[in-house]
N, C-alpha and C positions, 0 to 999 in steps of 0.2 A: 810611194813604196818602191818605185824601178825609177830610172833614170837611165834611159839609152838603152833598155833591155836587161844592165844591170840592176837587184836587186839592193835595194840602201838599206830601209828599213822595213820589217817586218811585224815588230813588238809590239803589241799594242797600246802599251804603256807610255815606250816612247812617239806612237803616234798621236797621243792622244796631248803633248805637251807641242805637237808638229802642225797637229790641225786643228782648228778652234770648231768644235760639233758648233750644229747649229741650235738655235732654242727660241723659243717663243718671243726672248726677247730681243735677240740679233734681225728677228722676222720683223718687228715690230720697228723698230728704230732703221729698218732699212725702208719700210714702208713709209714713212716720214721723211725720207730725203737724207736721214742722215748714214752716217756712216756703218754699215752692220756687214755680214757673213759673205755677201755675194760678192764674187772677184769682180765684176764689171759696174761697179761702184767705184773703181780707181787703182791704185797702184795697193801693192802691199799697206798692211796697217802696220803703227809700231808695236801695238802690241804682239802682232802675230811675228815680227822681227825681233819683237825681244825672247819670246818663245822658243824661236828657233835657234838662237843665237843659246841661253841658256840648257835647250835640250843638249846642241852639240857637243855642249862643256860636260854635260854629264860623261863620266867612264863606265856608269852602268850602264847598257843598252836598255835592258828591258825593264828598268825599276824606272818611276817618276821622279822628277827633283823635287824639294821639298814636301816630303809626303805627311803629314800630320792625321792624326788619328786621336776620338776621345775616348776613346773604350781599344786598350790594344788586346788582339786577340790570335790565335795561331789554332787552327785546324787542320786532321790530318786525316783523308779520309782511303780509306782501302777498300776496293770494289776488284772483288774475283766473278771470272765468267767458269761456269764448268764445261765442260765437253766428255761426256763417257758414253764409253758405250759397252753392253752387257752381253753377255752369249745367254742362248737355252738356259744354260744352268744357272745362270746367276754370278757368274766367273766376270771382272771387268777381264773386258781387253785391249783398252783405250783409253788414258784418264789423263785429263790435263788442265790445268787454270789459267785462264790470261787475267794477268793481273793491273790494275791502275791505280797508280800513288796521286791523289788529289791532294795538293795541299793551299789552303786559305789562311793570307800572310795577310794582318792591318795592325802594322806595327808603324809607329811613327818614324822618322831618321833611316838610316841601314843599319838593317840589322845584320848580323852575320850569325847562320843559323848551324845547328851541330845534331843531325836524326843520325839514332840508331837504330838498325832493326836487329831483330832474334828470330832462330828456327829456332822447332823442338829438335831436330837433329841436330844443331851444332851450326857449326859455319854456313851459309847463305852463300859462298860460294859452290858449291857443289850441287843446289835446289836450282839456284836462280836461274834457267834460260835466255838468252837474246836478249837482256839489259837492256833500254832505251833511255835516254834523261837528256829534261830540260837544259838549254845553253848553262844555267847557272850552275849547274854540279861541277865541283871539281871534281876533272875525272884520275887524274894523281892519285888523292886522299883513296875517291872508291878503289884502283883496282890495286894499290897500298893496303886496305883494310875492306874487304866485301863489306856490303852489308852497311857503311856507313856512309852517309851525307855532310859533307861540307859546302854551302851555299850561301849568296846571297840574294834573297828572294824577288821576283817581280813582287807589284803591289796588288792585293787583288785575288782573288783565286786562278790556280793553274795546273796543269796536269806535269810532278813533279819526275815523275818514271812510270817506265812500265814493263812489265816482265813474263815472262813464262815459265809453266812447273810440271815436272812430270810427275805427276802424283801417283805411278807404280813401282818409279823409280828403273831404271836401265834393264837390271837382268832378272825382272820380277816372269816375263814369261819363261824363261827361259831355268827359272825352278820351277815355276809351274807346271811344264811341260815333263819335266823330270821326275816332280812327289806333285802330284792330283791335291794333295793333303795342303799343299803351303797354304796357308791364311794369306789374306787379302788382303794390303795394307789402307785400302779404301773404305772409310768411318762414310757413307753418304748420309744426309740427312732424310732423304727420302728416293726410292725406289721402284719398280713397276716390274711385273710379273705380267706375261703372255700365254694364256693356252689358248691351242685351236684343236678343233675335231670334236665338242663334247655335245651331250645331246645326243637322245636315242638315234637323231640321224645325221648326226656327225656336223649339221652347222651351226651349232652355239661355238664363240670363243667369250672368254671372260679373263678380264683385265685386274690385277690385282695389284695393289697399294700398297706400300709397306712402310711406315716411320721406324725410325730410329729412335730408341728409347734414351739414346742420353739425352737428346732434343725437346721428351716429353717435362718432365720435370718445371722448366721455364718457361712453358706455353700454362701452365693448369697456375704458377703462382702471378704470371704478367696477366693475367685474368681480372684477379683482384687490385691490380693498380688502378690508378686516375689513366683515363685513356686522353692520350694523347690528339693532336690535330690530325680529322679524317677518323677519327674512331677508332686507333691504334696503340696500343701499347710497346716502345721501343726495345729492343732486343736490347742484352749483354753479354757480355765476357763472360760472366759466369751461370747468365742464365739465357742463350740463345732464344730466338723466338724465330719459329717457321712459319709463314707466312704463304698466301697467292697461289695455293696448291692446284696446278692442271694436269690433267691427262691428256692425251692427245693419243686417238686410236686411226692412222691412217686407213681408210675403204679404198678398194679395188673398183674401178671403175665399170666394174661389167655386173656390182651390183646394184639391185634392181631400189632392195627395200630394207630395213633392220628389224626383226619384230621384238618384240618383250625386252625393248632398254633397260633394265633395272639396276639401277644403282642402292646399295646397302646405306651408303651417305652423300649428301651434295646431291648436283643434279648435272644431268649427261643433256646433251643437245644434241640433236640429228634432224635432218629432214632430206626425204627423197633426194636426191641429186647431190649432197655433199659429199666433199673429198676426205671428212673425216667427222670423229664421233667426239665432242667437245666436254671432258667432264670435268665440272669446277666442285672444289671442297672449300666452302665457304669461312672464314675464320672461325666460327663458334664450334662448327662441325671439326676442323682440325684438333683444337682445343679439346672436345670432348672424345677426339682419337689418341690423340696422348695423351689424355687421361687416363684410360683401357689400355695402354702398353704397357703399365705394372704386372698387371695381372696376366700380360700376352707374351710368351715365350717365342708362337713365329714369328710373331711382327706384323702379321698379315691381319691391316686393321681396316680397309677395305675391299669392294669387288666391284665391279662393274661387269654387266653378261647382256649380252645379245645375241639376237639368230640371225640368220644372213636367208634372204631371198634374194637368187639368180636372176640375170637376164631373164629376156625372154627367150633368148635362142637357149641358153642352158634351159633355161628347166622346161620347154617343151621338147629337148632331146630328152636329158635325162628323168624329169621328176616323175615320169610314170611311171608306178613300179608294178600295175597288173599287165598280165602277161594277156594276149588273146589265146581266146579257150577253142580249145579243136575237138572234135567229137571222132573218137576213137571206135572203131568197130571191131567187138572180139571174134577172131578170126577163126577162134580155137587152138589156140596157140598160145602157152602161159606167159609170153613175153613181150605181148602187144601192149599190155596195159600198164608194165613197167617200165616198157620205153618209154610213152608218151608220157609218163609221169618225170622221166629221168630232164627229156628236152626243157620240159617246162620249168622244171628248178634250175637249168642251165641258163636259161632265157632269164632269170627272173636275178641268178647270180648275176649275170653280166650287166642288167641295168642296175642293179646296184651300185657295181664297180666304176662303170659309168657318170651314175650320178654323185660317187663319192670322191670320183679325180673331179669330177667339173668342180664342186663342193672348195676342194681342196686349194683350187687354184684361185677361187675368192677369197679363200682366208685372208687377217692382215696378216705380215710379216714383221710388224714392229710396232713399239708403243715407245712417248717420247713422256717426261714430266718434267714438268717446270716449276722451280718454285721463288720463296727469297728469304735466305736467313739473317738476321739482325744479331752483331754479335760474335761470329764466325767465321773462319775460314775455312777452305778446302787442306791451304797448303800450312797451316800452323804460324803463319809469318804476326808478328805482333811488335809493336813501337816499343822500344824497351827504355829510350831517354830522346828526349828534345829539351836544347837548352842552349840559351843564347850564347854567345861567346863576346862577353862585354868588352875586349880589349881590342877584339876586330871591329865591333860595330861603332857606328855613328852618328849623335844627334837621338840619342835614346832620351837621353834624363835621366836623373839620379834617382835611383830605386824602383826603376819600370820594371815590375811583374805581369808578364802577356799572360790570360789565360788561355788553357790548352786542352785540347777536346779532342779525342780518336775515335774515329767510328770504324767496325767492319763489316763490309756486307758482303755474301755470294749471293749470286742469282744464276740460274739454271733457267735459260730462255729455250725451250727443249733442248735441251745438254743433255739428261741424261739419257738414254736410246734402248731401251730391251728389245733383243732378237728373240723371233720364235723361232 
């Protein structure tokens, strides 16, 4: 790969036509005396000099020479990450997708390949953020025409581009800030709600769930398909599937304990000393929550609720709330009896107050959910043409049809973030 510190070759492709991998059977024929993989068997082999000698001939770097293939095929796969993050109200204030173009090329000859993409907005110039792309793009063609691929591919699977989207779009705060009223331009597939202070003594907070109903529709009909490898039914284009739903409730470290975990669906995980409350929504249980968002106008299709117990040093400052009793002597005087009655509801205000700031300072401050949708994007982007360009390519054959297969997936690896 380096040569004096300079860097030669990198590709795998073409390393792989540079260095002969070893195998069970180079082992075997070197164990017998004969000639096999280990350099101290003798000088160069021919064949590894005629390998090298034909890689250098190649003008493609990162493609093989003679590559053949019985089954040609072309996949193209779209993997968005999200990142948002929510206020109180439910307002984003942060929304953004990193995106990765995987494409898997086992076309026999070179091919010379031609992807289009589409937004719903229009041009893909104006979406697409910090652009990245494989040695093979021409970068001419793309910043000629955004949005489109001209390449000729390594062999193999490879990570074709990669990009970034502001999913608010630039001056979405900034009407925001102006009309309270503007709608949101963020469709999420699923969401998280935070309250704290609830509970006659203010330490319950409860965690709440929300799916998106256009998302429901395709979880209740991919139900009734043939499930797939792993006990899965695969998402589509026209009918998403949400998937791997978690909650994540960050604990304050100076809590002691959690009492009464209830969760409405799925199940929540805690035990003494964890840094957070773990609640998983199991495929069937999701399934049967978008089922219920027909009928549900909030959305709000589950809860998660717990109570918080303090430290020890909080709650043997604050958790007493009887006052010591003092015995009053009437002096004959009408206002002995209502002083002491006045101090002691003062006394008894204040450890309230007390134990309602300690209280308050264990709350969590944020909930995170994770999920995986099949089918979807955050940012609308979608393959609109892939098609070979027979006059550029090489060594194809007469009437070669590659099959071609798109997949898109978002995943939300705690991406999205609700603030209390």
């Amino acid at each position: 790969m380096c040569d004096g510190g300079n860097i030669a070759t990198t590709e795998p492709n073409a390393l792989r036509d540079l260095v002969e991998a070893p195998s069970w059977m180079t082992k075997l024929l070197g164990g017998v005396g004969l000639p096999g993989s280990s350099p101290s068997l003798g000088p160069a082999r021919p064949s590894a000099a005629k390998s090298l000698s034909s890689s250098s001939a190649v003008a493609i770097p990162w493609r093989r020479a003679n590559v053949r293939h019985t089954s040609n095929e072309m996949y193209v796969d779209i993997l968005e990450t999200l990142h948002v993050t929510l206020s109180p109200s439910g307002r984003p204030l942060v929304a953004s997708a990193h995106g990765t173009l995987a494409f898997t090329c086992k076309v026999s000859g070179i091919p010379d390949l031609f992807l289009k993409l589409a937004a719903p907005g229009g041009s893909l110039a104006s979406l697409i953020q910090l652009p990245v792309f494989h040695p093979c793009v021409r970068l001419a063609h793309w910043r000629s025409r955004p949005g489109e691929f001209s390449f000729v591919p390594p062999d193999g699977r490879f990570l074709l581009a990669g990009y970034e989207v502001d999913l608010l779009g630039a001056d979405y705060l900034e009407r925001a800030l102006a009309n309270p009223n503007t709608p949101s331009p963020l469709q999420l597939p699923a969401s998280v709600e935070l309250r704290t202070g609830l509970g006659a003594g203010g330490a319950e907070f409860e965690a709440r769930l929300l799916l998106n109903a256009k998302f429901a529709g395709g979880t209740r009909e991919a139900s009734f398909a043939k499930p797939a490898l792993g006990g899965r039914t695969g998402g589509t284009s026209a009918h998403p599937v949400v998937e791997d739903v978690v909650v994540r409730v960050p604990i304050a470290p100076g809590v002691r304990n959690l009492t009464e975990v209830r969760a409405s669906r799925g199940e929540a995980h805690y035990a003494p000393g964890d840094a957070v409350v773990e609640w998983r929504i199991a495929g069937k249980d999701t399934a049967a929550l978008s089922g219920g968002l027909h009928s549900s106008a909030s959305g709000v299709v589950a809860t998660l609720r717990c109570g918080l117990v303090g430290g020890l040093e909080e709650e043997g400052e604050t958790s007493g709330l009887e006052v010591r009793s003092e015995t009053w002597e009437y002096d004959g005087e009408e206002g002995g009896t209502y002083q002491a009655e006045k101090e002691k509801e003062g006394k008894k205000e204040e450890q309230n107050s007390k134990r309602a700031r300690a209280i308050q300072t264990l709350m969590p401050t944020s909930a995170t959910v994770s999920f995986q949708v099949k089918g979807w994007l955050a940012s609308g982007i979608k393959v609109e043409k892939l098609v070979i360009d027979t006059q550029r390519s090489k060594g194809l054959g007469a009437g070669v049809q590659p099959y071609k297969g798109v997949k898109y997936i978002t995943v939300s690896k705690e991406g999205v973030e609700a603030r209390a």
